[in-house]
N, C-alpha and C positions, 0 to 999 in steps of 0.2 A: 710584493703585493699578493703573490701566491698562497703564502704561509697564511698571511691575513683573512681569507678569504676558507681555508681549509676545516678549520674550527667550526663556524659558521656553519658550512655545508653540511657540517658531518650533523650538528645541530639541527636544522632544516630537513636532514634525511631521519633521524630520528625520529622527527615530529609526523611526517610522513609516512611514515611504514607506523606509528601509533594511530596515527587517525586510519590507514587501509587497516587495523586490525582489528578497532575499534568497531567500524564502518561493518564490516565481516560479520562481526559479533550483533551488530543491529539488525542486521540482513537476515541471518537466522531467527532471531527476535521474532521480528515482526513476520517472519514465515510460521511461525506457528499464533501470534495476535488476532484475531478476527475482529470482523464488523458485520452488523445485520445491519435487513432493509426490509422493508415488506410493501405493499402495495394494497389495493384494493381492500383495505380495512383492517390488512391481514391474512388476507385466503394465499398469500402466493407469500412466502419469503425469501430470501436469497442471503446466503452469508458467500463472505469471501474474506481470504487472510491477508498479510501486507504484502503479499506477491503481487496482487491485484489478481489471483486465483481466485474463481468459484467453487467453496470448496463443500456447497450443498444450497438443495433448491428446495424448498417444500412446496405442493400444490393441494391446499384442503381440498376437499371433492366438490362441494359447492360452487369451486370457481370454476368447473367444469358444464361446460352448456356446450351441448354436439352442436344447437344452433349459433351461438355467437364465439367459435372459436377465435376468430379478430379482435374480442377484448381479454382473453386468457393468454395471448401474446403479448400485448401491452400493458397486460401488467407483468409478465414476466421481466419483458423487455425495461419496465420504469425498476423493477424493483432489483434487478441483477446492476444495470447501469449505477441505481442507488448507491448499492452495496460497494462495486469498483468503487465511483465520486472518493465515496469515505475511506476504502481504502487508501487510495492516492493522498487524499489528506491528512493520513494517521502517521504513514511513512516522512510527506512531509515537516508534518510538526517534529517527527522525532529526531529526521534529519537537522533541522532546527535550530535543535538544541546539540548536536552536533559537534555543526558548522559553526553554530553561533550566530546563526541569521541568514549567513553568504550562502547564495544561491550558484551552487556549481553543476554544470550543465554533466549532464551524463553520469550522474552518480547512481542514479537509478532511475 
């Protein structure tokens, strides 16, 4: 039953250590892929790469008011959050395609 089973394994492990190097090779990918967002019509943008890194914030001057600093937060805050969302979804799709669908917890 041993012998049976040996072939297989070693089959299984190869397919394994392709997909971890596969996997690797996507990782890098999408560490250097980005996604923009922007907010407030465009005065704030925020990009980030498939790390889910910020990897640059622009603030036009305009969206600068010494009185209303409470809304140059929020659009920070909508347009950096944005940028993550699509990250997380750019990685997913590409995991995706992959996996081939399956959703494997802890891959990223």
């Amino acid at each position: 039953m041993y012998s049976m089973m040996g072939p297989n394994m070693n089959k299984m492990m190869k397919q394994v250590q392709k997909m971890q190097a596969e996997m690797m090779r996507m990782q890098e990918e999408l560490g250097n892929r980005t996604v923009e967002a922007t907010a407030g019509g465009g005065v704030v943008r925020a990009v980030a790469n498939g790390k889910q890194e910020l990897v640059s914030l622009e603030i036009k001057p305009e969206a600068v008011d010494p009185e209303d600093v409470e809304m140059l937060q929020d659009l920070i805050l909508t347009a950096v959050n944005s940028a993550l969302d699509q990250s997380r979804e750019m990685v997913a799709a590409e995991m995706g395609k992959l996996t081939g669908g399956l959703n494997i917890p802890g891959l990223f």
